[in-house]
Backbone of each chain as ProteinMPNN parsed JSONL, in Angstrom:
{"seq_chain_A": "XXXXXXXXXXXXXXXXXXXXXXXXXXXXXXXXXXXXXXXXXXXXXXXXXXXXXXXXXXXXXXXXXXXXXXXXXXXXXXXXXXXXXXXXXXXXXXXXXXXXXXXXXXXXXXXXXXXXXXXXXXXXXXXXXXXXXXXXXXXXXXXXXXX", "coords_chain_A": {"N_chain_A": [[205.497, -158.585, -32.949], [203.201, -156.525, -30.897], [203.924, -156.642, -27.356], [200.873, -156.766, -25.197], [199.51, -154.03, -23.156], [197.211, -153.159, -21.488], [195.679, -152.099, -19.458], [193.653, -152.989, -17.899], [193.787, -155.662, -18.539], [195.787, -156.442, -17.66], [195.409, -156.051, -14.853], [192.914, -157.757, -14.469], [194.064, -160.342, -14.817], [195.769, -160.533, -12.891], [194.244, -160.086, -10.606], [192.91, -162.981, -11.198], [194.821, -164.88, -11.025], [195.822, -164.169, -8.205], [193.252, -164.812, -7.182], [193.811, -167.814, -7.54], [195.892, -168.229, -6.445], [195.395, -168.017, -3.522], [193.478, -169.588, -3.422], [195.702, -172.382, -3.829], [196.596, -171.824, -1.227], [195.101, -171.915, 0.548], [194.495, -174.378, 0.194], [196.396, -175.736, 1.18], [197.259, -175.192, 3.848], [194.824, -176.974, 4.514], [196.13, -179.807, 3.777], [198.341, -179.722, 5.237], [196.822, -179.696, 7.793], [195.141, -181.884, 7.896], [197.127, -183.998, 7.453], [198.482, -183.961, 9.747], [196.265, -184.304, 12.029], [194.907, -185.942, 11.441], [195.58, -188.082, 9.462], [197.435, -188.447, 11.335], [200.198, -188.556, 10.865], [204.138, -188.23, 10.999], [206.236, -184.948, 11.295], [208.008, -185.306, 9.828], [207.344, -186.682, 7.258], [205.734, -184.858, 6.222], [207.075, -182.674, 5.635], [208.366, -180.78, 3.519], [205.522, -179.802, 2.659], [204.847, -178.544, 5.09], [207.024, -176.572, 4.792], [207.095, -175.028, 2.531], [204.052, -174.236, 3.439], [204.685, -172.794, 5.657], [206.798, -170.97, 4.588], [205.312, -169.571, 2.805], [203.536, -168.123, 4.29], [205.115, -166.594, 6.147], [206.415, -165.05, 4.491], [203.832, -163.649, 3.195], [202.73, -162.03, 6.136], [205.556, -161.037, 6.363], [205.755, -158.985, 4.138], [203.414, -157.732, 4.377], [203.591, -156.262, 6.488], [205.946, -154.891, 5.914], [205.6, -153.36, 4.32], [203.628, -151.427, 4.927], [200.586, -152.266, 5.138], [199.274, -153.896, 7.065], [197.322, -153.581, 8.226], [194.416, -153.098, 10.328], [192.338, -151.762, 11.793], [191.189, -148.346, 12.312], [191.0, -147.061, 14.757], [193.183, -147.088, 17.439], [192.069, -148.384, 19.933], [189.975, -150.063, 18.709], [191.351, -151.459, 17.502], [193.268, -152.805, 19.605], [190.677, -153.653, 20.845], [190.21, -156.103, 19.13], [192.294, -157.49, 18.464], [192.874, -158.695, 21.099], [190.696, -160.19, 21.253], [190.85, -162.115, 18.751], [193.466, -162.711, 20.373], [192.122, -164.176, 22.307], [190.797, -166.471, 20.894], [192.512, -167.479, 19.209], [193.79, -168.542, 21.104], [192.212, -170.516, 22.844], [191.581, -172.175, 20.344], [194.023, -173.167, 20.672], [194.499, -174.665, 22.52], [192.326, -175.945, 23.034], [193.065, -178.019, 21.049], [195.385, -179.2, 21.548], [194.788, -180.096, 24.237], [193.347, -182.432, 23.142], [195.31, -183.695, 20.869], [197.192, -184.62, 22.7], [195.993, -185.786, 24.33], [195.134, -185.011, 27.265], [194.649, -185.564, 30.494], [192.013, -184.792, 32.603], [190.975, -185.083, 35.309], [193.506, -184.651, 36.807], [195.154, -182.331, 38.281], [198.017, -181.169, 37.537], [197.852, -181.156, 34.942], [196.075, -179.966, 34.024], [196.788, -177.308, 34.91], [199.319, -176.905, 33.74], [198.107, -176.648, 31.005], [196.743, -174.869, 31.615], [198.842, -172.387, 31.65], [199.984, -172.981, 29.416], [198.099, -171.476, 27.679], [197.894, -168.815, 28.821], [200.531, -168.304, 28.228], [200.26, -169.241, 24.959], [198.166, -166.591, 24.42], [199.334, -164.447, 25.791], [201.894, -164.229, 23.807], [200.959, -164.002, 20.939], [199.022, -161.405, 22.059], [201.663, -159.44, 21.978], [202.831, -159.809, 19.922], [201.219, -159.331, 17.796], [200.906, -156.887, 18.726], [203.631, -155.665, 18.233], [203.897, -156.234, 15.149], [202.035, -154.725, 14.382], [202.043, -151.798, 14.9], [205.162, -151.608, 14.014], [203.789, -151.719, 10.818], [201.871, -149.9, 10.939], [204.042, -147.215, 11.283], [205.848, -147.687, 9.74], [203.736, -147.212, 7.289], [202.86, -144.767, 8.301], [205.279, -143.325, 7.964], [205.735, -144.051, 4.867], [203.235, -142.245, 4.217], [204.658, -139.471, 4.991], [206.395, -138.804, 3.458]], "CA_chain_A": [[204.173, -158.125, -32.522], [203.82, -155.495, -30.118], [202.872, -157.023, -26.446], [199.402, -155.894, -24.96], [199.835, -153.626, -22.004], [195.85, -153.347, -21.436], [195.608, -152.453, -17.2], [192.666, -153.763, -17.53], [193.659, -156.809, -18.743], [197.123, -156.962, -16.577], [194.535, -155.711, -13.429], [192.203, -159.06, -14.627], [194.546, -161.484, -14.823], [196.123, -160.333, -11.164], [192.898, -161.131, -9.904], [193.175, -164.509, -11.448], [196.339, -165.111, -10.061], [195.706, -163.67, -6.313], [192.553, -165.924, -6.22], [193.897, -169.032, -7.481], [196.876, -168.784, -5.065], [194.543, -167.998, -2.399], [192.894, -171.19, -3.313], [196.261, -173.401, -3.373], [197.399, -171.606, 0.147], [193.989, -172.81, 2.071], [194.493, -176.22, 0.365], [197.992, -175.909, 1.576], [196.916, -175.308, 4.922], [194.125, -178.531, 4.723], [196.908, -180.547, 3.684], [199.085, -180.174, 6.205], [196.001, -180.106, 8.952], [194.66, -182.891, 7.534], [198.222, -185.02, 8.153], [199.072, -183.866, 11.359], [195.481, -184.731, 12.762], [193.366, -187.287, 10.77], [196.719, -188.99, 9.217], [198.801, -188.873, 12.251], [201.579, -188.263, 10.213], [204.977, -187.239, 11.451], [206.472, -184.09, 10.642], [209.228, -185.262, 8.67], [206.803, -186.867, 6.241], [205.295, -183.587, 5.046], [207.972, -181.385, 6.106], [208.408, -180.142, 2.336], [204.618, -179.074, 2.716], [205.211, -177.919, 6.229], [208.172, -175.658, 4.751], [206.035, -174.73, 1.955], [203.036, -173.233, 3.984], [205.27, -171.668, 6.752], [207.049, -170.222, 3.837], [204.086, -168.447, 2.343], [202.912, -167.495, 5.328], [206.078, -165.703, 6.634], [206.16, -164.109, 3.04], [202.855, -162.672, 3.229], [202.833, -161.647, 6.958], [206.429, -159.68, 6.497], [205.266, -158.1, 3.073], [202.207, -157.076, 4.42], [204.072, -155.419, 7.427], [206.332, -153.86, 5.927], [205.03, -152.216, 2.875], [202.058, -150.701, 6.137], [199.77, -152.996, 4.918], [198.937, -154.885, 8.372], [196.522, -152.371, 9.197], [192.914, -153.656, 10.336], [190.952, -150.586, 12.384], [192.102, -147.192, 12.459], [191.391, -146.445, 15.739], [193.677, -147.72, 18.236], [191.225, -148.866, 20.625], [189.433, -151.02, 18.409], [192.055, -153.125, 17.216], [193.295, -153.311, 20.539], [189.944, -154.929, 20.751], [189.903, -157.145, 17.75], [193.805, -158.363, 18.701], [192.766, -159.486, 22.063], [189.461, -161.209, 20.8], [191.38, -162.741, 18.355], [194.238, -163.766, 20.733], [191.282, -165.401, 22.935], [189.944, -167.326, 19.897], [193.635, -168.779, 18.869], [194.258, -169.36, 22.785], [191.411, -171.366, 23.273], [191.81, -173.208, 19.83], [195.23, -173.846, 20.712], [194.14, -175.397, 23.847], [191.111, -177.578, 22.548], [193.654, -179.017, 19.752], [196.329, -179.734, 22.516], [194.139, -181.075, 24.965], [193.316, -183.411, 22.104], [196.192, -184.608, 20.195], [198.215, -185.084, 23.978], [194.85, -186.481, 25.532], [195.041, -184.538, 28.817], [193.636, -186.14, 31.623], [191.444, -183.698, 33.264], [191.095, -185.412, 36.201], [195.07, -184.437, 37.25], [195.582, -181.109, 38.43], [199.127, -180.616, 37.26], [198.175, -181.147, 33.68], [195.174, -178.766, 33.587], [197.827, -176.102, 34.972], [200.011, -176.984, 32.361], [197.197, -176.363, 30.216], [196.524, -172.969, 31.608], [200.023, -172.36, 31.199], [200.125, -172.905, 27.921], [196.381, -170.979, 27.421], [198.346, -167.609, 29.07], [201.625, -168.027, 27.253], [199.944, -168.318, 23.515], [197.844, -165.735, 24.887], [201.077, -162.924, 25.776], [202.494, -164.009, 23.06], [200.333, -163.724, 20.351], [198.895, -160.33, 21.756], [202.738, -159.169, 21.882], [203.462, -159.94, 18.754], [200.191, -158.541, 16.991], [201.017, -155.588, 18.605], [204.856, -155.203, 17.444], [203.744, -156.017, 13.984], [200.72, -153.75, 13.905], [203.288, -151.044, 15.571], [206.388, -151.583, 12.414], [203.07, -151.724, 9.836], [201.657, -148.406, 11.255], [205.044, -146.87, 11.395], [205.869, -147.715, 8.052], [202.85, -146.553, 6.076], [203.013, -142.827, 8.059], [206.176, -142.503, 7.07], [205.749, -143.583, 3.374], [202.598, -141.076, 3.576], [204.71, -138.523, 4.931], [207.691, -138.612, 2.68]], "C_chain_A": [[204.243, -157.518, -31.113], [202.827, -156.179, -28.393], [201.829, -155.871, -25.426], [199.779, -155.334, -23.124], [198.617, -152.945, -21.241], [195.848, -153.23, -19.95], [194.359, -152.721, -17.175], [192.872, -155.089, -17.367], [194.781, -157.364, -17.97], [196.043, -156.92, -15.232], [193.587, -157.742, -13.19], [192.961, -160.451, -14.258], [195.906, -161.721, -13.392], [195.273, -160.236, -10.171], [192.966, -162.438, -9.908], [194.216, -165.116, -10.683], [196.028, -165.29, -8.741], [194.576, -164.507, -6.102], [193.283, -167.484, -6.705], [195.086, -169.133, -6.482], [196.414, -168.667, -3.928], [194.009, -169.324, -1.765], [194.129, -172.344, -2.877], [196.778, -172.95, -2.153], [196.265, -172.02, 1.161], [194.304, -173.993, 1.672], [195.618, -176.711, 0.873], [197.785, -176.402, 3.125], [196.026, -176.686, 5.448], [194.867, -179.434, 4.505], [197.645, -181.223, 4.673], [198.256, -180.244, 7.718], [195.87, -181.333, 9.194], [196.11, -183.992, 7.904], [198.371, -184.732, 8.836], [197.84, -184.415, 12.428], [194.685, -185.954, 11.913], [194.832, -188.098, 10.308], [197.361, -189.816, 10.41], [200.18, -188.625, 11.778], [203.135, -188.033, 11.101], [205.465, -186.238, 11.045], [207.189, -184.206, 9.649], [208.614, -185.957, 7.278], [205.843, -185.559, 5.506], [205.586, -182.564, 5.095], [207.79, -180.529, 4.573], [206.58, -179.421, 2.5], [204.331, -178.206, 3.532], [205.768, -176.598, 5.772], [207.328, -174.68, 3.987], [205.425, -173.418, 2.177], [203.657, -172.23, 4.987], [205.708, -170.559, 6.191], [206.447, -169.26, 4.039], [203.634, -167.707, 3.178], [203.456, -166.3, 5.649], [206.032, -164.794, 5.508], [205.244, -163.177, 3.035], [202.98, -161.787, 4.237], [204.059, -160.086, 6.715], [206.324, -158.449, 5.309], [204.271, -157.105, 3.51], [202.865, -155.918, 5.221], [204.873, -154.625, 6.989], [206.718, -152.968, 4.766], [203.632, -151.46, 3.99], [201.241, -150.682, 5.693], [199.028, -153.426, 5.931], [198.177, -154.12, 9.129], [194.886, -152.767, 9.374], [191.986, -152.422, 10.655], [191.92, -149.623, 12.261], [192.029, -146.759, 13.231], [192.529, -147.419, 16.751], [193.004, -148.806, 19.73], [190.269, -149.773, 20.103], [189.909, -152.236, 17.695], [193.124, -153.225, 18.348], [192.621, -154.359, 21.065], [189.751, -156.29, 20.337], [191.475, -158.008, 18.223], [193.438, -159.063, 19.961], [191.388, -160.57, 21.87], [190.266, -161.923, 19.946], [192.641, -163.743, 19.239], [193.613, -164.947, 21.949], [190.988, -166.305, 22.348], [191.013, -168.391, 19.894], [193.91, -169.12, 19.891], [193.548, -170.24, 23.07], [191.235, -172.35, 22.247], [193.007, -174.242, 20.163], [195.283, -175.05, 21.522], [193.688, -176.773, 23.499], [192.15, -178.797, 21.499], [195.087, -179.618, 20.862], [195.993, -180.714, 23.427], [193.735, -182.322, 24.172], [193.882, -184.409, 21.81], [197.224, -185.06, 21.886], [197.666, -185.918, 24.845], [195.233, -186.409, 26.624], [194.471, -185.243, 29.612], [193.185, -185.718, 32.153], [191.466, -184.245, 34.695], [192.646, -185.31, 37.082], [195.118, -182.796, 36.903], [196.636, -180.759, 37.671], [198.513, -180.705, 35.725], [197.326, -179.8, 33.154], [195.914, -177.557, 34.452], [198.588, -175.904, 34.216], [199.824, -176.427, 31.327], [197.06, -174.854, 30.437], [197.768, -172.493, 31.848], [200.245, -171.735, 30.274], [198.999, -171.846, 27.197], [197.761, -169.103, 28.039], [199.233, -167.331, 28.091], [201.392, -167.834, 25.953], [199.512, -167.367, 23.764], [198.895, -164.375, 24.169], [201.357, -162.939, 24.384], [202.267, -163.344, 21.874], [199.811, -161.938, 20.607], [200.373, -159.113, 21.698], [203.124, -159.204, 20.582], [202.523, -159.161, 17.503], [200.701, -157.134, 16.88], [202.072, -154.864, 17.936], [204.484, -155.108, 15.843], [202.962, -154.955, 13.887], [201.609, -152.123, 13.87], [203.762, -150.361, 14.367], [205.47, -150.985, 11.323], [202.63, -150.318, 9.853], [202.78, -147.546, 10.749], [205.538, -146.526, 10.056], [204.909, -147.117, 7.204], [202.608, -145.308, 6.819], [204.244, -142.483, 7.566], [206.267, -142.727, 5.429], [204.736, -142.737, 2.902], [203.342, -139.966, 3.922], [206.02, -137.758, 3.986], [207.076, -137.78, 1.811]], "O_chain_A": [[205.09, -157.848, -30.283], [201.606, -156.203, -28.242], [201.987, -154.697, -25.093], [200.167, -156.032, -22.187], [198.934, -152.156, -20.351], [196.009, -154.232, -19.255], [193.911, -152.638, -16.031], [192.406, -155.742, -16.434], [194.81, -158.549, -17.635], [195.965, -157.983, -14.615], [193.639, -158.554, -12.267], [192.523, -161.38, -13.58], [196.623, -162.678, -13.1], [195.571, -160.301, -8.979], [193.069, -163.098, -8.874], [194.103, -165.848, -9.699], [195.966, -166.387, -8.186], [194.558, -165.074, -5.01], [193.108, -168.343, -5.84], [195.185, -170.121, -5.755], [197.053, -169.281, -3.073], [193.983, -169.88, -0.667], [193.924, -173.114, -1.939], [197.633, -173.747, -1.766], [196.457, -172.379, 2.322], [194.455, -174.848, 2.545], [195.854, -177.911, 1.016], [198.017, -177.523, 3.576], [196.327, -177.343, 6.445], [194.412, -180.407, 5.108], [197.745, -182.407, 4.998], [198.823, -180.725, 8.699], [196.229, -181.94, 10.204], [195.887, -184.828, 8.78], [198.762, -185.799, 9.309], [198.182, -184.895, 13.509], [193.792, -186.691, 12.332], [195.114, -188.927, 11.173], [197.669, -190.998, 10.564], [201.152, -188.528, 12.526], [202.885, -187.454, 12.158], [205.212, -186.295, 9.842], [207.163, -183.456, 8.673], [209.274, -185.839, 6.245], [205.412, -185.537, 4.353], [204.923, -181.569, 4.802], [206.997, -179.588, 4.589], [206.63, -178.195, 2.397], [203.718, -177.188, 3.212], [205.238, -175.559, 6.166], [206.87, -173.673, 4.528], [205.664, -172.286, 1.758], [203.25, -171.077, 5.136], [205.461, -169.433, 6.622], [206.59, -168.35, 4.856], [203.293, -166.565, 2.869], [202.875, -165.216, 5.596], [205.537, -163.685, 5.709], [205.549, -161.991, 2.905], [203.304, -160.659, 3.863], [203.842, -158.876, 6.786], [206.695, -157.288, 5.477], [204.237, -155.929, 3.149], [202.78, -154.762, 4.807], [204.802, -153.493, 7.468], [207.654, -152.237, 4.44], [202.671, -150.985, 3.384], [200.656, -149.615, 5.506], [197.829, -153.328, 5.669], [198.246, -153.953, 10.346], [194.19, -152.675, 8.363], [191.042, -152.106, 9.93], [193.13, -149.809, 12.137], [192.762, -145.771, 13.277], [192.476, -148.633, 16.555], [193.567, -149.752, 20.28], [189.62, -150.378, 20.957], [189.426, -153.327, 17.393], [194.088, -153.876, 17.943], [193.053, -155.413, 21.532], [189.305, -157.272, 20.93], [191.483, -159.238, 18.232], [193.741, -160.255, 19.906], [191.31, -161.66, 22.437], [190.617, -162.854, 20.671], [192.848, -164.94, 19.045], [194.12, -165.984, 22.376], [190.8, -167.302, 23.046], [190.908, -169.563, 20.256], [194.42, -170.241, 19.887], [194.146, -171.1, 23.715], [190.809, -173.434, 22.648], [193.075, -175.466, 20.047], [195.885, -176.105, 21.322], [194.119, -177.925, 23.542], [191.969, -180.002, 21.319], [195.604, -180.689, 20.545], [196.527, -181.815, 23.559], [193.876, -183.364, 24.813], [193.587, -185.576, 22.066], [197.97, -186.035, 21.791], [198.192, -186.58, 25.74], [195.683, -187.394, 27.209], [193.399, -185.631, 29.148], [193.81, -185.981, 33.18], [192.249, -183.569, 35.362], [192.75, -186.036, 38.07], [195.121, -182.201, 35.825], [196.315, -179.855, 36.9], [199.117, -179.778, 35.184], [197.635, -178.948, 32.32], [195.088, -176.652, 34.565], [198.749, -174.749, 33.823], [200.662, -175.834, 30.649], [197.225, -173.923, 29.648], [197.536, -171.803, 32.841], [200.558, -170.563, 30.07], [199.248, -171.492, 26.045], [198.315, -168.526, 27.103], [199.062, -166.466, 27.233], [201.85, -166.84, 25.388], [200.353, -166.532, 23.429], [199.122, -163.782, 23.115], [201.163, -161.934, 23.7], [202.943, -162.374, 21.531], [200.046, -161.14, 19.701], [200.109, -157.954, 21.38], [203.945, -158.346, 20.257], [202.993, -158.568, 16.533], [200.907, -156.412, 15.904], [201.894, -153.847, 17.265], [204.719, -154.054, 15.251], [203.386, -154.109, 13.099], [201.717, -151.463, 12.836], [203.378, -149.339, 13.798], [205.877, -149.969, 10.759], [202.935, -149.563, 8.929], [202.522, -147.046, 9.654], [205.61, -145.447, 9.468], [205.37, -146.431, 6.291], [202.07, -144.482, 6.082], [204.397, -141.505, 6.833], [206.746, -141.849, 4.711], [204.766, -142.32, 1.744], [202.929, -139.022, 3.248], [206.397, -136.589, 3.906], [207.711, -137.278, 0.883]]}, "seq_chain_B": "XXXXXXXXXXXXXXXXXXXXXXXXXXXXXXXXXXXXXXXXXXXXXXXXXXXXXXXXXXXXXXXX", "coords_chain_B": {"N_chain_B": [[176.672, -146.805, -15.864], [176.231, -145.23, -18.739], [179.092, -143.556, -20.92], [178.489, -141.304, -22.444], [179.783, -138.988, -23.569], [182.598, -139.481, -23.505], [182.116, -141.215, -26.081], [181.267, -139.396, -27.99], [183.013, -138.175, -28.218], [185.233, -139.078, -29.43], [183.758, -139.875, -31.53], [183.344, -137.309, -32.673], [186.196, -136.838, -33.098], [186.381, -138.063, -35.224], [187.724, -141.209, -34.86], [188.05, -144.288, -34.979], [187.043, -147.103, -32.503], [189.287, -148.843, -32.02], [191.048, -147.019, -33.344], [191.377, -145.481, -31.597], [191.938, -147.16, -29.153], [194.686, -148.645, -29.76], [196.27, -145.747, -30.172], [195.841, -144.95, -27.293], [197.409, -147.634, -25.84], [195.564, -149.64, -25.393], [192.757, -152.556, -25.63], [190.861, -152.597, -27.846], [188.675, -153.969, -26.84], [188.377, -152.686, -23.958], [188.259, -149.99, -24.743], [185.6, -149.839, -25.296], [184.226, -150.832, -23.085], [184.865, -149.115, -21.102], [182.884, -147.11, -23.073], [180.926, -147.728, -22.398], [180.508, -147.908, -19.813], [181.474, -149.99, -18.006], [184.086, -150.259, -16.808], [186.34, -149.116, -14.992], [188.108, -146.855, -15.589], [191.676, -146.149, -14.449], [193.749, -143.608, -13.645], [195.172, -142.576, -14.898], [195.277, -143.86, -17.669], [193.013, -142.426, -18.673], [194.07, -139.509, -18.63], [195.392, -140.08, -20.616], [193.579, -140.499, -22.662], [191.96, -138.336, -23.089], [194.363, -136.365, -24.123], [194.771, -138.219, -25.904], [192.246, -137.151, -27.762], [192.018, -134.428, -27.498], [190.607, -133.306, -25.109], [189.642, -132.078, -21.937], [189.189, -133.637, -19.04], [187.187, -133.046, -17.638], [185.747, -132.661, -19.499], [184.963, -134.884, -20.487], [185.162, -137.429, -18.246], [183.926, -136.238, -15.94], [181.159, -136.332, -14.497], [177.711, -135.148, -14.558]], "CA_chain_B": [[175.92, -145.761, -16.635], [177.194, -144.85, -20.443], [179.633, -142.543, -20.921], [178.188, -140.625, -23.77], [180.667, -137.5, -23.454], [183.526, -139.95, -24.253], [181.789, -142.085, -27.204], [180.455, -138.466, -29.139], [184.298, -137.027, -28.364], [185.75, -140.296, -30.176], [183.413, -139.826, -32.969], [184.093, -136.197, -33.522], [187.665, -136.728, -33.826], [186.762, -139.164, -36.414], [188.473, -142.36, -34.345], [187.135, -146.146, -34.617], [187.56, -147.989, -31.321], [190.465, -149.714, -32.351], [192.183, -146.226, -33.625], [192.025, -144.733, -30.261], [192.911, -147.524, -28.606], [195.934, -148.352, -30.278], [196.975, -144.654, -29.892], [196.28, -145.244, -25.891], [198.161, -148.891, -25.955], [194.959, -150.516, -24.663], [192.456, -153.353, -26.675], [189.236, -152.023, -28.45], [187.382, -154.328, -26.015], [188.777, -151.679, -23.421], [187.329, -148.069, -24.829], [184.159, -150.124, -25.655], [184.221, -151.194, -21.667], [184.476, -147.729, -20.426], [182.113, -146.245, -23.456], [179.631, -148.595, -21.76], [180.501, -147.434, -18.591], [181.194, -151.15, -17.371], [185.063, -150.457, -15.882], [186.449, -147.842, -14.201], [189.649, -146.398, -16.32], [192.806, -145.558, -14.077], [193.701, -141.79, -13.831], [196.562, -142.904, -16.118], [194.622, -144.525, -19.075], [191.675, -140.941, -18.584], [194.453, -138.678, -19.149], [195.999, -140.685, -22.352], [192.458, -140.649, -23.591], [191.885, -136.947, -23.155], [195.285, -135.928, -24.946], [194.707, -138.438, -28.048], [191.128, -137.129, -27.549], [192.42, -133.673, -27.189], [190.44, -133.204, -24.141], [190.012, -132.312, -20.686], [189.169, -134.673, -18.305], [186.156, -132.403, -16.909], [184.73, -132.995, -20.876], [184.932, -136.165, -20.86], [184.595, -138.09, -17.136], [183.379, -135.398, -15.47], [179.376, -136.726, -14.773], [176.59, -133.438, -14.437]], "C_chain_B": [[177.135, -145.242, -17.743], [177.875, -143.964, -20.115], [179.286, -141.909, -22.191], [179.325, -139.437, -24.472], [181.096, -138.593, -24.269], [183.115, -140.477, -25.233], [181.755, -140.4, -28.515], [182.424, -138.094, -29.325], [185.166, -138.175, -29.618], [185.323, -140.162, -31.829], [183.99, -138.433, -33.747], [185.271, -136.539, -33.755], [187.959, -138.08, -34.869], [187.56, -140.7, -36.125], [187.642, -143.505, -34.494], [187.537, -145.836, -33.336], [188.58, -148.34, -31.435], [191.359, -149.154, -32.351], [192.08, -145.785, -32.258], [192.497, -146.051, -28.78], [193.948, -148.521, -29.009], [196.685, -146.957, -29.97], [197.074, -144.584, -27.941], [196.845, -146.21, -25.149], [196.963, -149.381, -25.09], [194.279, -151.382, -25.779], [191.571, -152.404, -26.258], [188.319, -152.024, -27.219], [187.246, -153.391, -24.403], [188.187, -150.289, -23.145], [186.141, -148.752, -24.462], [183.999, -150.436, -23.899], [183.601, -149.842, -21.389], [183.448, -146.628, -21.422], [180.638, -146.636, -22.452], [179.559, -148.295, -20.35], [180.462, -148.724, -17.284], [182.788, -151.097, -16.525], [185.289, -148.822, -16.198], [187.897, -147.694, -14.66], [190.576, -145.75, -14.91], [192.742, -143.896, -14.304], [194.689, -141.464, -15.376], [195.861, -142.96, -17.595], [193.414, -143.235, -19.079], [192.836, -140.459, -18.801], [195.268, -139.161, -20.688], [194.907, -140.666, -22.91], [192.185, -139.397, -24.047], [192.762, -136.43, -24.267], [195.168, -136.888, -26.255], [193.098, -137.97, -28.392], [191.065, -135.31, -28.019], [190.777, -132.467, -26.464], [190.362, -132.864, -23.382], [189.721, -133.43, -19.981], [187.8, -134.73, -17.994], [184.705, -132.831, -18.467], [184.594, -134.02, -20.942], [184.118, -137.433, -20.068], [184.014, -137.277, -16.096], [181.555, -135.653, -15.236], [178.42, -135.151, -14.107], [176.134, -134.177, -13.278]], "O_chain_B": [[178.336, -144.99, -17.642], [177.577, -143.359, -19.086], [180.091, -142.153, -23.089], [179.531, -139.197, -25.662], [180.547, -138.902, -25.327], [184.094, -140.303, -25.958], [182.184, -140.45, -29.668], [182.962, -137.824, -30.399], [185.622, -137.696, -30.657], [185.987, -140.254, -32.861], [184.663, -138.307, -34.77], [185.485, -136.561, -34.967], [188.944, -138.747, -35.186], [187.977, -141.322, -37.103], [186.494, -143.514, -34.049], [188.129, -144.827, -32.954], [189.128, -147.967, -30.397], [192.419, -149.577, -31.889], [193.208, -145.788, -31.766], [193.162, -145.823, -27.77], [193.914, -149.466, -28.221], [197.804, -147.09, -29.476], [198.101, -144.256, -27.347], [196.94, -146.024, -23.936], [197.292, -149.582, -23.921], [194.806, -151.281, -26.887], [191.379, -151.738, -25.241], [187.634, -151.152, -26.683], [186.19, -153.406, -23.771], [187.822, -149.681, -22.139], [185.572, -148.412, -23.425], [183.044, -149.698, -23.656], [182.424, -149.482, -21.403], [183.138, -145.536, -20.946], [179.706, -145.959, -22.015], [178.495, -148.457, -19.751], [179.881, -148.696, -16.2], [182.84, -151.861, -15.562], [184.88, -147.924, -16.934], [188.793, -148.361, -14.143], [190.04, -144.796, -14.346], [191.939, -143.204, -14.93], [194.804, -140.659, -16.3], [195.995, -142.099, -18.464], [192.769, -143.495, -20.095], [193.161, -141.236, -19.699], [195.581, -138.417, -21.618], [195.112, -140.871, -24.107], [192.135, -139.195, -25.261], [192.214, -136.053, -25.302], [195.398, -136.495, -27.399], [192.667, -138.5, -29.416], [190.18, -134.922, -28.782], [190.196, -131.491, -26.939], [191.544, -133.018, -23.072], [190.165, -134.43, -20.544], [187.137, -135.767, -17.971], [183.504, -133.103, -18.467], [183.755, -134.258, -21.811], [183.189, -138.135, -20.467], [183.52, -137.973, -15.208], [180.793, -135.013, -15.961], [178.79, -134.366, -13.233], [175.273, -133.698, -12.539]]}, "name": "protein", "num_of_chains": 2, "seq": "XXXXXXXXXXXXXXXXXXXXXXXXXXXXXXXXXXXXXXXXXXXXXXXXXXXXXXXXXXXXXXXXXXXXXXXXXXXXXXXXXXXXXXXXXXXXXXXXXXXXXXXXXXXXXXXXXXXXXXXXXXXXXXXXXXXXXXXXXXXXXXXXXXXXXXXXXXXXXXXXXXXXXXXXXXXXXXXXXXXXXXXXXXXXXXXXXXXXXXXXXXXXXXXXXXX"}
């Protein structure tokens, strides 16, 4: 029997797919939140989930980049914008969840330097790294439009 | 919104649902989709319809 080659029905059921793995990669992510802060956990107890989500992650991220996918605005100036608003958002989560799980002592200078330290360095890094990817991703999809 | 073009072109050439798609390797429930005008056919699957249709494109998906 002759199998069904229906792009509708291959298109349908790669929907299905792309959301239900959508679904187990946030629960992936609550998993391993969820033990590292409400558990306490150590890493080596949910390393395999750890490996897992980093996996997927890295997977998606370098796919996206470099098939010149990783493309958010098309002007340059507004995801200049959007990368540095974003690397304020994860700088200042990074912070609040550090100051947290390390229980800073605010009252001690050296630590809240530490802190803004650490608040610059994700910072750089993060908008450094947006930008290289965004960069490769660009790069890549003019030259597979101009081939 | 229906596609009427494609449903009348189907009938003239004398086709069920089923015979034209079999001749375009898709299911029935497929033509009947796009006679209904409920999915949006590929450029791919519009020109295999046209030629077992014998067709243009402009007769067919072409909207006035």
């Amino acid at each position: 029997m002759k199998k069904i080659e229906d792009e509708r029905i291959i298109a349908e059921k790669r929907k299905i797919n792309s959301n239900a793995f959508g679904i187990c990669f946030i629960a992936l992510w609550g998993i391993l939140l969820y033990r590292q802060f409400m558990l306490d956990q150590d890493i080596r107890q949910y390393m395999d989930i750890f490996l897992l989500t980093m996996g997927l992650s890295i997977y998606i991220t370098v796919n996206s980049v470099f098939r010149g996918l990783y493309l958010t605005y098309r002007s340059r100036k507004e995801r200049k914008k959007v990368n540095l608003i974003s690397a304020i958002t994860g700088a200042t989560a990074f912070i609040i969840v550090q100051a947290f799980t390390l229980k800073i002592d605010f009252s001690d200078f050296m630590e809240i330097m530490k802190l803004g330290i650490s608040f610059i360095v994700f910072l750089s890094v993060w908008v450094i790294s947006q930008s290289i990817l965004f960069n490769i991703s660009e790069s890549k999809a003019n030259k597979d439009a101009d081939d | 919104m229906k596609n009427m073009k494609f449903k009348l072109s189907r009938i003239e050439k004398e086709l069920t649902q089923e015979q034209l798609a079999e001749k375009v390797h898709v299911t029935r429930q497929t033509i009947s989709l796009i006679e209904a005008g409920k999915y949006n056919p590929s450029i791919k699957l519009c020109i295999a319809i046209c030629k077992a249709l014998d067709k243009t494109l402009n007769d067919i998906f072409w909207e006035e």
